[in-house]
N, C-alpha and C positions, 0 to 999 in steps of 0.2 A: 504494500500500500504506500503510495505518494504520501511524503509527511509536507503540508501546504502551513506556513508560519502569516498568521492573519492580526499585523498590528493594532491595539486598539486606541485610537484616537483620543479615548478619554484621559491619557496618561500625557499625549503630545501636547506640545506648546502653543499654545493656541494663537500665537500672535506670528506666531512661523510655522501656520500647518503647512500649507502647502508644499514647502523644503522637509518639513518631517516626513512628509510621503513620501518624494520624490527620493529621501535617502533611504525608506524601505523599501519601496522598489528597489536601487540599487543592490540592498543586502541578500535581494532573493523574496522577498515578501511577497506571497502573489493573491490574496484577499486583503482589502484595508474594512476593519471590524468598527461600527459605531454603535455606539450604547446610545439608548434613548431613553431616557428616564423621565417619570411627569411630576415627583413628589408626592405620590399617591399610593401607587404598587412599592415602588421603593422611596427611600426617605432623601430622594437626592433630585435635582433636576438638571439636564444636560442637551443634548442639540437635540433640533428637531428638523423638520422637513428642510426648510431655506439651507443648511447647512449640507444635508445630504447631498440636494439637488448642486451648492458649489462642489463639493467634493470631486460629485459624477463629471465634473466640467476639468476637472484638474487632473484628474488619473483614470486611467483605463484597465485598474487594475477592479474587480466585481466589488462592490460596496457590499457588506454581509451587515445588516442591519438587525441588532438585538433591540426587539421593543420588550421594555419594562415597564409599561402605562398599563392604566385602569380599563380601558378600550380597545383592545390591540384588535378588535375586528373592525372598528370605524374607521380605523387611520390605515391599516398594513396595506392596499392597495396602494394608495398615495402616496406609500413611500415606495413604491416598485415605481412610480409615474414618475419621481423624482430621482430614479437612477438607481434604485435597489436592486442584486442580481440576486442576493440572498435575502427571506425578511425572517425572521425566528418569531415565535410568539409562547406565551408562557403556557405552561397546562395549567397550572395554578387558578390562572385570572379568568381564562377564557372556556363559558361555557356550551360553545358553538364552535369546538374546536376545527372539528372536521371542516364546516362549512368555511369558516377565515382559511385554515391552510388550501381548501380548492380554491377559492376567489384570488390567492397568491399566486398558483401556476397558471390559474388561468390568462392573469394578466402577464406571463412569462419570466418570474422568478422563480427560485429555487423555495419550500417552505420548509420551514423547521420549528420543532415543536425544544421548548427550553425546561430542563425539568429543576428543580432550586434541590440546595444537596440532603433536606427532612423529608421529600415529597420521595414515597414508595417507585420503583418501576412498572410494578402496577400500573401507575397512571395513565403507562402508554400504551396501555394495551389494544385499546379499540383506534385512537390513533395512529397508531405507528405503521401502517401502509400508507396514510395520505401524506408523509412525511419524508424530503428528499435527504434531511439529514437531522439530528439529535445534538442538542447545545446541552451538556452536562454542567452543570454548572459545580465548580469546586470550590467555592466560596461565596457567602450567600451575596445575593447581587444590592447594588447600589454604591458602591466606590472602592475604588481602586487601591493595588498596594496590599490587600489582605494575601495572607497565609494559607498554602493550599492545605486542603481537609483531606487526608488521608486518606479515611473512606473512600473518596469520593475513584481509586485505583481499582476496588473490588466493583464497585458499581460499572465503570468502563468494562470490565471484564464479562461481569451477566448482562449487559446492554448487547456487546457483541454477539454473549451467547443466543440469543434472543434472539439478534438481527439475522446470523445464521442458520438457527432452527426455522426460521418461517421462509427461508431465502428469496429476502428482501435486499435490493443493496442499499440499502440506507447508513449514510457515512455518519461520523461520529467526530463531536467537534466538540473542547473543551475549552473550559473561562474561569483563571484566579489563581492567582498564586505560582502559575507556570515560568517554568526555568531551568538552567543545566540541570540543576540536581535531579529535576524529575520526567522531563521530557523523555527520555526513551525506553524507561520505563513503560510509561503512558502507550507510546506508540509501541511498543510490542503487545502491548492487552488491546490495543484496535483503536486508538484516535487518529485522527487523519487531517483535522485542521485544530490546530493552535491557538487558541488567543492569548497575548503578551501583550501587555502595559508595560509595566514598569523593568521587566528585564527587556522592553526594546529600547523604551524612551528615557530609563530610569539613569543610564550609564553615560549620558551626553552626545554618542556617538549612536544612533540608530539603525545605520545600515551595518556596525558590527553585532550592535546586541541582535540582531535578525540572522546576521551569518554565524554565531555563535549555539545560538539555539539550532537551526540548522544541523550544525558539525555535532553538537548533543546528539541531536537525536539518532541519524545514521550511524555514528560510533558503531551502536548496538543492535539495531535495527536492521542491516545491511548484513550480520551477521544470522539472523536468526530465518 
């Protein structure tokens, strides 16, 4: 499996995104990740539509868009109209799941279903065919910088086992706390996209904290 390293914006510099991107590209990045938060679902509030829609105008790498809002079935179109290739939504919030993730491919994004790290895998169960990919979450969502949850290694593990018992390809993409220390581990239990903040944006140089991660993870990976 391709390990795809998808920087998250909430960590970058917001007075030089544009160069923060352009030097993850450089590093090998090939999804740029935005968090959307309303103060509502999480306790934090962050970009919304105007911001996606510059992004899609500065990079042609897929915008993978985490909605963390109270609504995520009112708005997750308009954010594919605004350049979304990815749009994730919680299981959590939304109790029309199925119907939000068709209305995303419909409009020609990828959908993904985001599970928080208390919420059972159960949850996905009737889900998880309408769903191009799984946003695990390893750290409960709303800001940056937290410490990844350990559990959250066994849980990648029975999501795989799961996505291969029903053989579904449904790829596996994880969010919190991600870093040398634990990326290829990860990617040998079945994650395939990456989100990094602070070990992309955290060490000043971006396109190495991207090529860094990277060389982490094949280390081990490339062996197995």
């Amino acid at each position: 499996m391709k390990v795809e390293i998808a920087p998250s914006i909430l960590s970058a510099d917001f007075t030089r995104l544009g160069e923060d991107v352009q030097a993850v590209e450089r590093g090998g990045a090939t999804i740029i990740h935005c968090d959307v938060m309303d103060g509502h679902f999480v306790p934090n509030l962050t970009i919304g539509l105007p911001v996606v829609k510059s992004l899609s105008r500065a990079t042609q790498l897929p915008l993978d868009t985490h909605l963390m809002i109270s609504e995520p079935g009112r708005y997750a179109e308009q954010f594919v109209e605004a350049g979304a290739s990815m749009v994730s939504v919680h299981v959590e919030i939304d109790p029309h799941l199925n119907r939000t993730l068709d209305a995303i491919r419909k409009k020609g994004a990828q959908a993904g279903i985001v599970i928080n790290p208390a919420t059972p895998l159960s949850a996905l169960e009737e889900a998880l065919p309408f769903a191009d990919f799984v946003l695990i979450m390893s750290v409960n969502p709303g800001f940056g910088g937290q410490k990844f949850i350990p559990t959250s290694l066994d849980k990648v593990r029975r999501l795989r086992r799961m996505i291969v018992e029903r053989g579904l390809p449904t790829r596996i993409e994880i969010d919190g706390g991600i870093d040398r220390t634990n990326i290829a581990e990860l990617a040998a239990a079945g994650v395939e996209i990456f989100v990094a903040g602070t070990s992309v944006f955290g060490g000043g140089d971006p396109a190495r904290g991207v090529r860094e991660l990277l060389e982490a993870s094949t280390a081990v990976t490339s062996d197995k």
